[in-house]
PDB file with SEQRES, HELIX, SHEET and CRYST1 records, atoms N, CA, C and O in Angstrom:
SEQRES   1 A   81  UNK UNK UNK UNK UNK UNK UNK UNK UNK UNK UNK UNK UNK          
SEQRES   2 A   81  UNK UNK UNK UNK UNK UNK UNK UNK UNK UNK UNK UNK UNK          
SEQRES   3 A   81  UNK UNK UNK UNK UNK UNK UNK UNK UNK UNK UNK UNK UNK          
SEQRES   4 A   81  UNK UNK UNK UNK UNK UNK UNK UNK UNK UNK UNK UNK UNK          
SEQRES   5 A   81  UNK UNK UNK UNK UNK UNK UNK UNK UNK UNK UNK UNK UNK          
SEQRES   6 A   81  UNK UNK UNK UNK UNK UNK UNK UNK UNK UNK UNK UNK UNK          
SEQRES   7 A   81  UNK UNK UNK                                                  
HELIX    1 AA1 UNK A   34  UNK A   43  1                                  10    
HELIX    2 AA2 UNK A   58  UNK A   65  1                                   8    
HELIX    3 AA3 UNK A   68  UNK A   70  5                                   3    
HELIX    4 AA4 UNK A   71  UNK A   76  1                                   6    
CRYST1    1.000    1.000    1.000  90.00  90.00  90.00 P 1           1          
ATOM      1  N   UNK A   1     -60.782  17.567 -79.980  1.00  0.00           N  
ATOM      2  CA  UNK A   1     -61.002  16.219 -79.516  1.00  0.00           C  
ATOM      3  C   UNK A   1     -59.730  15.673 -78.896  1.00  0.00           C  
ATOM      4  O   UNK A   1     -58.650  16.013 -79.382  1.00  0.00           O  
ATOM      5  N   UNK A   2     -59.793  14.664 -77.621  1.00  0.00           N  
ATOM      6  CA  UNK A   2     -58.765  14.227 -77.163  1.00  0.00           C  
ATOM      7  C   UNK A   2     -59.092  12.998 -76.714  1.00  0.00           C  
ATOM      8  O   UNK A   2     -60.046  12.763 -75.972  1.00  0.00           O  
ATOM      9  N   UNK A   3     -57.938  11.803 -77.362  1.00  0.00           N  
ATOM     10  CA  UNK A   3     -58.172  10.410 -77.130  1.00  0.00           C  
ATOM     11  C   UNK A   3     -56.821  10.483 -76.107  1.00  0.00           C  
ATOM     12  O   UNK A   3     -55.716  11.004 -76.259  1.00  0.00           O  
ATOM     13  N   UNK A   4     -57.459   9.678 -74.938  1.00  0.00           N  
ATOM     14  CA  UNK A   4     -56.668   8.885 -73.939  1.00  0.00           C  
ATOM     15  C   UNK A   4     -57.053   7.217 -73.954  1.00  0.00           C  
ATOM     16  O   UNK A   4     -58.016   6.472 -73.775  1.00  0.00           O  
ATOM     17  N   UNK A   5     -55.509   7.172 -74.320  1.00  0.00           N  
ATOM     18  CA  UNK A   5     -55.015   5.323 -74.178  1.00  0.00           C  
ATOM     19  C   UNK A   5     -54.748   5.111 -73.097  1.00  0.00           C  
ATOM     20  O   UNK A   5     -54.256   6.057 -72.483  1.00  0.00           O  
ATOM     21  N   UNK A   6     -54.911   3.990 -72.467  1.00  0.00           N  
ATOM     22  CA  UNK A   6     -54.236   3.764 -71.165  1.00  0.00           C  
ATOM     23  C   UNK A   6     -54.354   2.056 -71.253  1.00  0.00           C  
ATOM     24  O   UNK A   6     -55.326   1.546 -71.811  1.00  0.00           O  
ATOM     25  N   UNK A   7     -53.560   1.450 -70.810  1.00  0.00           N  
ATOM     26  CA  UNK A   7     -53.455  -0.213 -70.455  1.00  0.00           C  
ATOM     27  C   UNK A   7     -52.200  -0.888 -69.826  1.00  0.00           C  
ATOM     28  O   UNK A   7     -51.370  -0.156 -69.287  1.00  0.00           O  
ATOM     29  N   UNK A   8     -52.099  -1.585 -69.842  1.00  0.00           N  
ATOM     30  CA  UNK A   8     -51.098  -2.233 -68.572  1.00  0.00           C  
ATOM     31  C   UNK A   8     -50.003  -2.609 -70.031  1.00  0.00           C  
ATOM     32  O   UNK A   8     -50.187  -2.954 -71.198  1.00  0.00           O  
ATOM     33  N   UNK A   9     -48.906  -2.327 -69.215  1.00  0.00           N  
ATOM     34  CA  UNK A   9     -47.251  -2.149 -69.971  1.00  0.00           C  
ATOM     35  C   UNK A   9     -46.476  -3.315 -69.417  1.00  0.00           C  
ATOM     36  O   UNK A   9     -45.317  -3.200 -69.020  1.00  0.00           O  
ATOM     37  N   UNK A  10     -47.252  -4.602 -69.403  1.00  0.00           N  
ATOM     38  CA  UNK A  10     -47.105  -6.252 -69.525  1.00  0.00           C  
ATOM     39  C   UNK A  10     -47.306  -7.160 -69.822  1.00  0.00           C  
ATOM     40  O   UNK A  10     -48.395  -7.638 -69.502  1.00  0.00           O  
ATOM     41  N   UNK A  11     -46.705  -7.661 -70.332  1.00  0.00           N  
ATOM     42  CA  UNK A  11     -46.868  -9.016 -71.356  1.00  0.00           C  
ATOM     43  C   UNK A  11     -47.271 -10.165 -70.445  1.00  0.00           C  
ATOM     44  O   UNK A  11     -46.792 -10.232 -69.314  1.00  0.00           O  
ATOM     45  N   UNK A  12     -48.101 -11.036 -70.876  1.00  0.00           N  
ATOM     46  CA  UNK A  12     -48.291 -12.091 -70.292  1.00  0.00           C  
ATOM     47  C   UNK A  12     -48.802 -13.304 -71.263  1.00  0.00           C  
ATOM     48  O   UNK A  12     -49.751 -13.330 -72.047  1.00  0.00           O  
ATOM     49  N   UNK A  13     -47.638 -14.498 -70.862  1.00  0.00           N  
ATOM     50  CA  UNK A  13     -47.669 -15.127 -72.057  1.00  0.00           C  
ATOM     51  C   UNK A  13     -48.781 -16.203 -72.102  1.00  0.00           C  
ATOM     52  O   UNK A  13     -49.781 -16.096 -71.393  1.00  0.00           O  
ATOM     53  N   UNK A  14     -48.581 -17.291 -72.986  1.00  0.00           N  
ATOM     54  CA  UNK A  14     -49.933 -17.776 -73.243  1.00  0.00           C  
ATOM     55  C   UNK A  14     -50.494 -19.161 -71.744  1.00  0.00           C  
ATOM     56  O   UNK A  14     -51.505 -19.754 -71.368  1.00  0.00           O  
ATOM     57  N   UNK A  15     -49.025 -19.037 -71.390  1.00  0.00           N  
ATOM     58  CA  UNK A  15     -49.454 -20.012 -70.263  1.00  0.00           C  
ATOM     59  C   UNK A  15     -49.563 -19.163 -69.124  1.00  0.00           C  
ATOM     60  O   UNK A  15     -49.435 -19.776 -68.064  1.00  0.00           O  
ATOM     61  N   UNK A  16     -49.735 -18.094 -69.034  1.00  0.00           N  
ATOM     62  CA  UNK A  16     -49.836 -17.157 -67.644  1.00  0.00           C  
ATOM     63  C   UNK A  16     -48.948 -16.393 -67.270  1.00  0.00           C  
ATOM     64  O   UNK A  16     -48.838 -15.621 -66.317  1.00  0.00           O  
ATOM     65  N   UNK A  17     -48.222 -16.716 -68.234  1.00  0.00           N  
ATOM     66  CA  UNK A  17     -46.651 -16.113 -67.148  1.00  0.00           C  
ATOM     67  C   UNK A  17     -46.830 -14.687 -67.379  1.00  0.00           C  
ATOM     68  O   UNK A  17     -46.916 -14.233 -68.520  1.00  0.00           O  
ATOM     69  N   UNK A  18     -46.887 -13.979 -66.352  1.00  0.00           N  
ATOM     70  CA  UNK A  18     -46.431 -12.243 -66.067  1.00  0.00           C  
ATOM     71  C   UNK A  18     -44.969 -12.048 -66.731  1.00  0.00           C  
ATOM     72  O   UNK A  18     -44.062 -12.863 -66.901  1.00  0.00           O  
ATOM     73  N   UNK A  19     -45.062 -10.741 -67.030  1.00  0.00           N  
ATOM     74  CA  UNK A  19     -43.842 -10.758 -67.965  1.00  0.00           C  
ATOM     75  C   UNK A  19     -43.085 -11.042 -68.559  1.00  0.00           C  
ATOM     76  O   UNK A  19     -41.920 -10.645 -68.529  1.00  0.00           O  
ATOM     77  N   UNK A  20     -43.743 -12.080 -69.498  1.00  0.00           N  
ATOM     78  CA  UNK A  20     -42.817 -12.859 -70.727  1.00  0.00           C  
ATOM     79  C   UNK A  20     -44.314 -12.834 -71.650  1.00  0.00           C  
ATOM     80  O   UNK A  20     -45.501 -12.783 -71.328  1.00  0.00           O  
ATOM     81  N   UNK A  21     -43.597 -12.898 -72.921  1.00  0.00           N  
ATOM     82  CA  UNK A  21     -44.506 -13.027 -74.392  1.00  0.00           C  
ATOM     83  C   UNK A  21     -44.095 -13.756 -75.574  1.00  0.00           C  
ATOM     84  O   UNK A  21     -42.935 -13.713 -75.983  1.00  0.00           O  
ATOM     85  N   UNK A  22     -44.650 -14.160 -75.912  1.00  0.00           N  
ATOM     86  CA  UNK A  22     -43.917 -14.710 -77.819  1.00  0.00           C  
ATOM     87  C   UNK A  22     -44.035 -13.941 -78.350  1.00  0.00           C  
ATOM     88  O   UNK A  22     -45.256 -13.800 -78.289  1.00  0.00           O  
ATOM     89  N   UNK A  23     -43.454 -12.703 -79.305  1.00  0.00           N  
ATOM     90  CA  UNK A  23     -43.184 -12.089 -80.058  1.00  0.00           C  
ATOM     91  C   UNK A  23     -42.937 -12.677 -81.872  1.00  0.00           C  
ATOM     92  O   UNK A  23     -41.889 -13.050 -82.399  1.00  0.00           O  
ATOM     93  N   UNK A  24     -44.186 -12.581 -82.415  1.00  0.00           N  
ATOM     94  CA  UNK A  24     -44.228 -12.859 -83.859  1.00  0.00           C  
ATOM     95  C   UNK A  24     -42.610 -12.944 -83.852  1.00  0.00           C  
ATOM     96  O   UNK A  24     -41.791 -12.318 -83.179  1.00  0.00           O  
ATOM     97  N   UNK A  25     -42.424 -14.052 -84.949  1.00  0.00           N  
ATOM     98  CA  UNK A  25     -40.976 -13.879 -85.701  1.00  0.00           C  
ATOM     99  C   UNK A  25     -39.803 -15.004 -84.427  1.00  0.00           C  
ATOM    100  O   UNK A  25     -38.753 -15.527 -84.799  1.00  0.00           O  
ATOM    101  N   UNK A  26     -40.186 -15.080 -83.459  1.00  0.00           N  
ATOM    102  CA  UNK A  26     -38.905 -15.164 -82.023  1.00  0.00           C  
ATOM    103  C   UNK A  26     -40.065 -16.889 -82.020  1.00  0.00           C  
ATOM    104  O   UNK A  26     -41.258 -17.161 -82.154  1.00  0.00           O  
ATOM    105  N   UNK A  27     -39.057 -17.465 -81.832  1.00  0.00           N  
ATOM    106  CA  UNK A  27     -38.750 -18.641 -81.002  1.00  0.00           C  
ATOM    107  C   UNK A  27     -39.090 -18.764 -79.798  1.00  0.00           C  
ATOM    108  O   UNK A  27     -40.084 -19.471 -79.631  1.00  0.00           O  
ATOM    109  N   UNK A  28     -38.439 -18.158 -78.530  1.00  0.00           N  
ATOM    110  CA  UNK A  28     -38.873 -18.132 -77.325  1.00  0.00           C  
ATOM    111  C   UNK A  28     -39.322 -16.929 -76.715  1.00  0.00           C  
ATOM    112  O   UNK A  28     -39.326 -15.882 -77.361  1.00  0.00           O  
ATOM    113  N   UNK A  29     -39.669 -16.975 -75.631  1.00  0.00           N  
ATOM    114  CA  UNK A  29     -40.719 -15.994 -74.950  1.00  0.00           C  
ATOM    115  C   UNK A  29     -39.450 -14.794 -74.496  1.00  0.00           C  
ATOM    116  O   UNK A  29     -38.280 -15.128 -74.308  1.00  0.00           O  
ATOM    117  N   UNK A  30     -39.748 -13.951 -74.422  1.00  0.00           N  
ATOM    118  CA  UNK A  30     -38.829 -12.874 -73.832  1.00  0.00           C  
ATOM    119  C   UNK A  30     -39.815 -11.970 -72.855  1.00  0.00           C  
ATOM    120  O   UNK A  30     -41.046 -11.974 -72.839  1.00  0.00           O  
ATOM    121  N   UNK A  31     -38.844 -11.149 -71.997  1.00  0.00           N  
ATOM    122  CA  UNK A  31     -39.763 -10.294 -71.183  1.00  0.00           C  
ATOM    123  C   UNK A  31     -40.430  -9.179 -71.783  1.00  0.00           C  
ATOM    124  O   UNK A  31     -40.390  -8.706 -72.919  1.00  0.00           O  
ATOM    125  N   UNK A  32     -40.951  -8.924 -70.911  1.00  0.00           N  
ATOM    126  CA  UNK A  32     -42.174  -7.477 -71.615  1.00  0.00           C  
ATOM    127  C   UNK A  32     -42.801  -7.158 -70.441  1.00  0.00           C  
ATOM    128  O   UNK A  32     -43.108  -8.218 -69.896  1.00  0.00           O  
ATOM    129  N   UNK A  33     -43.097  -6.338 -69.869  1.00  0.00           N  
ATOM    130  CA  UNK A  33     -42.339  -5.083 -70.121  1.00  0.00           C  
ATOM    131  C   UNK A  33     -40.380  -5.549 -69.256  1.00  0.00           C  
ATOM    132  O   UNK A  33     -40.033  -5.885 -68.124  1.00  0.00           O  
ATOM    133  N   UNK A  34     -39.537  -5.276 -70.719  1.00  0.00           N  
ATOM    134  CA  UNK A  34     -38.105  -4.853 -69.849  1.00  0.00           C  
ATOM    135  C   UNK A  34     -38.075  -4.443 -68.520  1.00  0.00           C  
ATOM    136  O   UNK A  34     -37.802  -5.177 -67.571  1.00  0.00           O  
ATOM    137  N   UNK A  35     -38.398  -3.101 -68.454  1.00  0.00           N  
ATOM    138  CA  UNK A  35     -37.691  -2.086 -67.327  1.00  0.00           C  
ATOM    139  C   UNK A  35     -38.486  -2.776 -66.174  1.00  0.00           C  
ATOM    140  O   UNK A  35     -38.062  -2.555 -65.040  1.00  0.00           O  
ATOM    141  N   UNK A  36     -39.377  -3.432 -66.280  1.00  0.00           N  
ATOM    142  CA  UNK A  36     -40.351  -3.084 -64.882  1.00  0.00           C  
ATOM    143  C   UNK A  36     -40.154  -4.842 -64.420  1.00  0.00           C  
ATOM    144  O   UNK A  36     -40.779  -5.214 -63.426  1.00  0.00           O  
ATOM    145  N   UNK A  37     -39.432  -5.684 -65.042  1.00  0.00           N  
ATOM    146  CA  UNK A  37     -38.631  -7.039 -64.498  1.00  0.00           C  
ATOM    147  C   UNK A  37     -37.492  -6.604 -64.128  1.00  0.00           C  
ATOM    148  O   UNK A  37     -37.094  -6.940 -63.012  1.00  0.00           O  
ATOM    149  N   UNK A  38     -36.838  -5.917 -64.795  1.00  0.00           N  
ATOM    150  CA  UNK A  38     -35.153  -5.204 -64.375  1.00  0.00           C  
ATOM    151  C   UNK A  38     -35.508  -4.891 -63.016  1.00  0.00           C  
ATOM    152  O   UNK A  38     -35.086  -5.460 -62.010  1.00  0.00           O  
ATOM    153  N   UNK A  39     -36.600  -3.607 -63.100  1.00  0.00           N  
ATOM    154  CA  UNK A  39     -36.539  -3.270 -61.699  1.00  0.00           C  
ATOM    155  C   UNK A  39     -36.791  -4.112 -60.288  1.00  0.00           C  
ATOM    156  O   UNK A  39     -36.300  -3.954 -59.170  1.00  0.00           O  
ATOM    157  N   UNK A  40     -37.878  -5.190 -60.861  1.00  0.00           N  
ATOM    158  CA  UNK A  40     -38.270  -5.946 -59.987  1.00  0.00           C  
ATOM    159  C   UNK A  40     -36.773  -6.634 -59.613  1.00  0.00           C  
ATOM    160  O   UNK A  40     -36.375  -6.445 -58.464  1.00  0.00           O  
ATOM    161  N   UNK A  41     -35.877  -7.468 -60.579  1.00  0.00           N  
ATOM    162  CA  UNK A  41     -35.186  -7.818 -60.304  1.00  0.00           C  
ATOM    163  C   UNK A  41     -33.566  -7.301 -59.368  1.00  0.00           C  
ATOM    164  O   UNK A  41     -32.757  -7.957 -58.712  1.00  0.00           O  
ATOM    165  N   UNK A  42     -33.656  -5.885 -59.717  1.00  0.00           N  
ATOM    166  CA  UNK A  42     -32.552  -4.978 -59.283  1.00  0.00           C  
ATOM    167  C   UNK A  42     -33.248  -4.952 -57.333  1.00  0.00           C  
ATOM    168  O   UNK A  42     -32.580  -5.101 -56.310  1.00  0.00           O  
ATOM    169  N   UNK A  43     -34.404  -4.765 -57.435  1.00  0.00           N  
ATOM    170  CA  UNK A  43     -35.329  -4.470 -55.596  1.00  0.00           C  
ATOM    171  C   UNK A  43     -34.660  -5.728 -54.820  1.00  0.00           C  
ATOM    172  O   UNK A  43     -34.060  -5.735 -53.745  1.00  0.00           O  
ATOM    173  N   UNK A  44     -34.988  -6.892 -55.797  1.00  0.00           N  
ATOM    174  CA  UNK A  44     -34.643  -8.228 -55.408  1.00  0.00           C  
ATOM    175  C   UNK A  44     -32.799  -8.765 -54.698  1.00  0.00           C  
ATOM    176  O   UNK A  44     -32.309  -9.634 -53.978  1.00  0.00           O  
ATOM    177  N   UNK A  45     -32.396  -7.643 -55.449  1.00  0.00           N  
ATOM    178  CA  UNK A  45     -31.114  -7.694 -55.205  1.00  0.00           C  
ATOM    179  C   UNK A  45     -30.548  -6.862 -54.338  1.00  0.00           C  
ATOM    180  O   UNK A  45     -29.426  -6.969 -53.844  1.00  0.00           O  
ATOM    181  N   UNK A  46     -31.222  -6.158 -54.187  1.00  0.00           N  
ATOM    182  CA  UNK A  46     -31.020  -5.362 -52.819  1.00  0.00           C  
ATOM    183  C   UNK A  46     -30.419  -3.546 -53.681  1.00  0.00           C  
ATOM    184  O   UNK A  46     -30.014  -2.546 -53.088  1.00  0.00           O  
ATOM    185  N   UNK A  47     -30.570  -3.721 -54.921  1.00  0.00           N  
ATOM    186  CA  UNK A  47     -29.692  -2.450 -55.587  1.00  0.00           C  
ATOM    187  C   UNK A  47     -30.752  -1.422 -55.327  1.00  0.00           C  
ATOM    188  O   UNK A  47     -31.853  -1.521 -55.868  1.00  0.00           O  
ATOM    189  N   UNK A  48     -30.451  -0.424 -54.504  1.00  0.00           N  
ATOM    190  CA  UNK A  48     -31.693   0.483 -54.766  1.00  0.00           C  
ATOM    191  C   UNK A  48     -32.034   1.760 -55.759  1.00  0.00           C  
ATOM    192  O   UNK A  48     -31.122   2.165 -56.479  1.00  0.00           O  
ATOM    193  N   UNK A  49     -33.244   2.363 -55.810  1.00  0.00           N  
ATOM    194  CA  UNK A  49     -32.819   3.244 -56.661  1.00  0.00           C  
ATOM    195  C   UNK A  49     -32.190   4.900 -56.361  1.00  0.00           C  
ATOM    196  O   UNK A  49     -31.740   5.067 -55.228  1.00  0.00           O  
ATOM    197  N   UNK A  50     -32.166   5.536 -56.864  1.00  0.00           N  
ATOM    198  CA  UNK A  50     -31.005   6.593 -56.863  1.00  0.00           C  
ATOM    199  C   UNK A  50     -32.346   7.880 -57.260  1.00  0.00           C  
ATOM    200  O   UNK A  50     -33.357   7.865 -57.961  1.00  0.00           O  
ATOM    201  N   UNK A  51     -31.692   8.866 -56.408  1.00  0.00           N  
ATOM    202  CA  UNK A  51     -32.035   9.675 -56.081  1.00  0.00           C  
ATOM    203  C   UNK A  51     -32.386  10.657 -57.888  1.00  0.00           C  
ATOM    204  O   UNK A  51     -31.426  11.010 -58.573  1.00  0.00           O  
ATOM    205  N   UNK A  52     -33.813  10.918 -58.328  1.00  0.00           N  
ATOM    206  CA  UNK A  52     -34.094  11.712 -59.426  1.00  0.00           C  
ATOM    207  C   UNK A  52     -32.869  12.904 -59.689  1.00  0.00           C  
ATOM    208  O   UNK A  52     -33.342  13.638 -60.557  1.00  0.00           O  
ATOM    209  N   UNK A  53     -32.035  13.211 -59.459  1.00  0.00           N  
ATOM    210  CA  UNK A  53     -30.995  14.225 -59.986  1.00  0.00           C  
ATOM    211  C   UNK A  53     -29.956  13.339 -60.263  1.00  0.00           C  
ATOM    212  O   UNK A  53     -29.337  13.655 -61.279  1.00  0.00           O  
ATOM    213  N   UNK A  54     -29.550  12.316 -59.689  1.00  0.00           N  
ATOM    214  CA  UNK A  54     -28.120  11.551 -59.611  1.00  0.00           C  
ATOM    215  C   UNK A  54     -28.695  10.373 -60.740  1.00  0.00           C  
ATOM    216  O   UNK A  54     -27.787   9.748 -61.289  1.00  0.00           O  
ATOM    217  N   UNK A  55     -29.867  10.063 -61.080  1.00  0.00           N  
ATOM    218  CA  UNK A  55     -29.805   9.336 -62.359  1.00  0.00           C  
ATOM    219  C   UNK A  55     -29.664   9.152 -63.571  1.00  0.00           C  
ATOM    220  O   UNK A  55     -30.090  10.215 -64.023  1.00  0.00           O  
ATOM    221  N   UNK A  56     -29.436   8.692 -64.215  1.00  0.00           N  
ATOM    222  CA  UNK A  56     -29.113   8.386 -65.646  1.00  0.00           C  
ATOM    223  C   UNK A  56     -30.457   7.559 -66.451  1.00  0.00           C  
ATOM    224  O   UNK A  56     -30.631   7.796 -67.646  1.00  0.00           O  
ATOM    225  N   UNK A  57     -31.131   6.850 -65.923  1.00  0.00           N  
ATOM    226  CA  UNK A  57     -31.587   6.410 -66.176  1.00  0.00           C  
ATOM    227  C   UNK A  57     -33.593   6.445 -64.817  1.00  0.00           C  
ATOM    228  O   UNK A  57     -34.060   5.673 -63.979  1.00  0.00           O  
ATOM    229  N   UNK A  58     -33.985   7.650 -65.352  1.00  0.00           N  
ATOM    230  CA  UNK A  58     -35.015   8.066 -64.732  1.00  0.00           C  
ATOM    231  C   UNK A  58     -36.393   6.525 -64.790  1.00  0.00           C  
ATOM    232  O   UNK A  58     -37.016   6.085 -63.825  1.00  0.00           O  
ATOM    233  N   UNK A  59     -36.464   6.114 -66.069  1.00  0.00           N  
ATOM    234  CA  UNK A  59     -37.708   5.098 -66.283  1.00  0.00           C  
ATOM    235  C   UNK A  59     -37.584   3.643 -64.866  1.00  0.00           C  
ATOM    236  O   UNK A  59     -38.369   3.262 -63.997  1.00  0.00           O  
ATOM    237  N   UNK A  60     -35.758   3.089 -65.408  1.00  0.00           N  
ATOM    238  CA  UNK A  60     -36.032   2.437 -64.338  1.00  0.00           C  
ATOM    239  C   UNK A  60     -35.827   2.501 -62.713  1.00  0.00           C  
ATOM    240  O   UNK A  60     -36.004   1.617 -61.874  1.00  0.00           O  
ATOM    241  N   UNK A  61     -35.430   3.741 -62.577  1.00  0.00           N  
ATOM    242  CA  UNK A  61     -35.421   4.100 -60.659  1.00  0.00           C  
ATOM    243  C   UNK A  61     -36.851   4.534 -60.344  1.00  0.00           C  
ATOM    244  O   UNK A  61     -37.333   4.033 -59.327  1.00  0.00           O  
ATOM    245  N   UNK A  62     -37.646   5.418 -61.073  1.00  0.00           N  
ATOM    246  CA  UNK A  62     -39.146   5.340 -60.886  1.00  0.00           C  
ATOM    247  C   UNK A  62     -39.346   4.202 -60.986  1.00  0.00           C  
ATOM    248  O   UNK A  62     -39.979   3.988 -59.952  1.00  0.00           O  
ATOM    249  N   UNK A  63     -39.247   3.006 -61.639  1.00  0.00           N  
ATOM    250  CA  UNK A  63     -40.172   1.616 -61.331  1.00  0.00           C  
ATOM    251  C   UNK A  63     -39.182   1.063 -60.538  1.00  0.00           C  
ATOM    252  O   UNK A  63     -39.408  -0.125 -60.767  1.00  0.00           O  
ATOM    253  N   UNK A  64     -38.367   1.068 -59.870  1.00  0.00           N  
ATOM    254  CA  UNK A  64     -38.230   0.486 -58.860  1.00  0.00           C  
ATOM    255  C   UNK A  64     -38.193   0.949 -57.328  1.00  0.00           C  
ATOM    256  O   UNK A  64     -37.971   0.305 -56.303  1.00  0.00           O  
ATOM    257  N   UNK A  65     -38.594   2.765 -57.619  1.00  0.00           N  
ATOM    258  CA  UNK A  65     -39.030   3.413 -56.537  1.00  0.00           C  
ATOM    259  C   UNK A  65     -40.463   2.776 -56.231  1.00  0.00           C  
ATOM    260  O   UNK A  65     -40.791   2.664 -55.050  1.00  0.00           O  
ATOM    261  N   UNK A  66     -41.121   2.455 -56.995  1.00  0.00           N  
ATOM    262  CA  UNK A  66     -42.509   1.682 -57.074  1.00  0.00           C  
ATOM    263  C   UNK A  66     -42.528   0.496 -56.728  1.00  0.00           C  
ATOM    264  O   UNK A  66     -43.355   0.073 -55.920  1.00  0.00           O  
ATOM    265  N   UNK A  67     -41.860  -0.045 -57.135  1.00  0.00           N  
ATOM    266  CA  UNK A  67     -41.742  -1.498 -56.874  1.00  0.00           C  
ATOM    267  C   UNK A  67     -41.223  -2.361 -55.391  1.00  0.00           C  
ATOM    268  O   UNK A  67     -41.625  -3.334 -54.752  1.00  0.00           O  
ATOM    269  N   UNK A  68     -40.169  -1.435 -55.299  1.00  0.00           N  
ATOM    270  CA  UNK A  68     -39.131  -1.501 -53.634  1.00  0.00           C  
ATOM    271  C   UNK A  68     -40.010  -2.341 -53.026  1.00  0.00           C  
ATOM    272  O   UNK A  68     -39.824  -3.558 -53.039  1.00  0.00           O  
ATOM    273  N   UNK A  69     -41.436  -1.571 -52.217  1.00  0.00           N  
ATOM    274  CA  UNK A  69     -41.665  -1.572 -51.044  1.00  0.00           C  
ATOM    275  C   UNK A  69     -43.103  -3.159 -51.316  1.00  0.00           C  
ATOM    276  O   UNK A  69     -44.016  -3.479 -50.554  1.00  0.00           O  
ATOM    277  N   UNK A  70     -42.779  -3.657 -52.421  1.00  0.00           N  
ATOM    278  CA  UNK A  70     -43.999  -4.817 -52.680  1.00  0.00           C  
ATOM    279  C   UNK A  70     -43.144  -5.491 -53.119  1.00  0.00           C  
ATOM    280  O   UNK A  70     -43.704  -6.528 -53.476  1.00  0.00           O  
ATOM    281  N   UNK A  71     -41.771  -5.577 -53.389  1.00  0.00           N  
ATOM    282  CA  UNK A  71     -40.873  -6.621 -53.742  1.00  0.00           C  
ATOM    283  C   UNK A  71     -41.301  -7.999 -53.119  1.00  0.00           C  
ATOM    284  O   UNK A  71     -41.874  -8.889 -53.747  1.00  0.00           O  
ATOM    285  N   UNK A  72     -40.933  -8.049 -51.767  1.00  0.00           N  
ATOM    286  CA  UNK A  72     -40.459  -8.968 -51.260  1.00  0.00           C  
ATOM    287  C   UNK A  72     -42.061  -9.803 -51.200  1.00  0.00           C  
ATOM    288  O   UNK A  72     -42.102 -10.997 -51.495  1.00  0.00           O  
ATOM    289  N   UNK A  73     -43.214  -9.126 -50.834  1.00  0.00           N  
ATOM    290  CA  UNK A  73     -44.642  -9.955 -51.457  1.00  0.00           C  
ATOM    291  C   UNK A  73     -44.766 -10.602 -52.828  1.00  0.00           C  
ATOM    292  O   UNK A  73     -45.078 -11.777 -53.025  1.00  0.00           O  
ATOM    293  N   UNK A  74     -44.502  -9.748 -53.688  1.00  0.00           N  
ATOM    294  CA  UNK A  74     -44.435  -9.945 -55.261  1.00  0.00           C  
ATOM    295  C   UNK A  74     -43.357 -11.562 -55.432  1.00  0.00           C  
ATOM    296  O   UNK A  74     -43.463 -12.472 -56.254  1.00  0.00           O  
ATOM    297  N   UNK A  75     -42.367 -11.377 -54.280  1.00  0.00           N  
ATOM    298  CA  UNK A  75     -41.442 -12.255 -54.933  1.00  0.00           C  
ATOM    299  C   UNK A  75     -42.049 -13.956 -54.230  1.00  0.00           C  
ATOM    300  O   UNK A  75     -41.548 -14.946 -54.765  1.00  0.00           O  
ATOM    301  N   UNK A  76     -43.035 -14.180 -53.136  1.00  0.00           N  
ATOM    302  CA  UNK A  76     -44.178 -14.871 -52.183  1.00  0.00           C  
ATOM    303  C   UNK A  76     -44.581 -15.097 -53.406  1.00  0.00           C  
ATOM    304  O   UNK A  76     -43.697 -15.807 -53.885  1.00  0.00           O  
ATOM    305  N   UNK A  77     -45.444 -14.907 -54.257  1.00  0.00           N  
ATOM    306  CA  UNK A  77     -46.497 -15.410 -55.187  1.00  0.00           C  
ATOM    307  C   UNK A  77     -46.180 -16.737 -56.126  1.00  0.00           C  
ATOM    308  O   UNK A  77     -45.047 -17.148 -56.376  1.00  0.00           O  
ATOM    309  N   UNK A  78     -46.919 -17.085 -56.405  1.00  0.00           N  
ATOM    310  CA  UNK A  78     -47.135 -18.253 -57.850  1.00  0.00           C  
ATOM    311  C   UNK A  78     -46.044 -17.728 -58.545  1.00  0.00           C  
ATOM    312  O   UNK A  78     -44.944 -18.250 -58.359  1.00  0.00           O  
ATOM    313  N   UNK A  79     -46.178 -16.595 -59.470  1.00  0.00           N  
ATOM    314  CA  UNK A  79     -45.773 -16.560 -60.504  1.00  0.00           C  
ATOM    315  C   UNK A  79     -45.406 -14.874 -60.259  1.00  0.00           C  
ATOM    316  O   UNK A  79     -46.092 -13.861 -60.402  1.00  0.00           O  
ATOM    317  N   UNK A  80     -44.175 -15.067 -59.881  1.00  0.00           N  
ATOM    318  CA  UNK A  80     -43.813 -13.170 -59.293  1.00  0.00           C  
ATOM    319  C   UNK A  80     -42.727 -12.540 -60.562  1.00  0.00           C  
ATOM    320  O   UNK A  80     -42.128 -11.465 -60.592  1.00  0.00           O  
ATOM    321  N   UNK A  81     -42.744 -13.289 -61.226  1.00  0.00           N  
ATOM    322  CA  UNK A  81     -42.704 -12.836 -62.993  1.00  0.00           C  
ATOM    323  C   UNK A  81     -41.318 -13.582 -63.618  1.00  0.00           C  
ATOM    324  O   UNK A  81     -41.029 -13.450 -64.807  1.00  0.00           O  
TER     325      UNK A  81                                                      
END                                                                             
């Protein structure tokens, strides 16, 4: 037998907001998912990502190899996180 999970790796808090959550225990909202605001935010900044051999950090240059090219729409919206 084989169970596949799958669901979206973002928090969205109780007033709408894309990537932020209240976390039992916490006071204020923090992001969720981390890497994939980092990245949004790193595209935003113009930092790009780095080539799969020269990284250190593979999770967030894949999401911001993803992210790059819808940045600047994403960042147009209501609520671009």
């Amino acid at each position: 037998n084989i169970l596949v999970a799958f669901g979206p790796h973002v928090g969205i808090s109780a007033s709408g907001e894309v990537g932020k959550c209240l976390r039992e225990g916490q006071t204020e909202e923090s992001t969720a998912c981390g890497a994939v605001v980092g990245a949004y935010n790193a595209c935003m900044c113009d930092t790009p990502a780095k080539d799969s051999k020269d990284t250190y950090d593979m999770q967030m240059d894949f999401c911001k190899r993803q992210i790059a090219p819808h940045a600047e729409t994403i960042s147009k919206t209501e609520n671009p996180m």
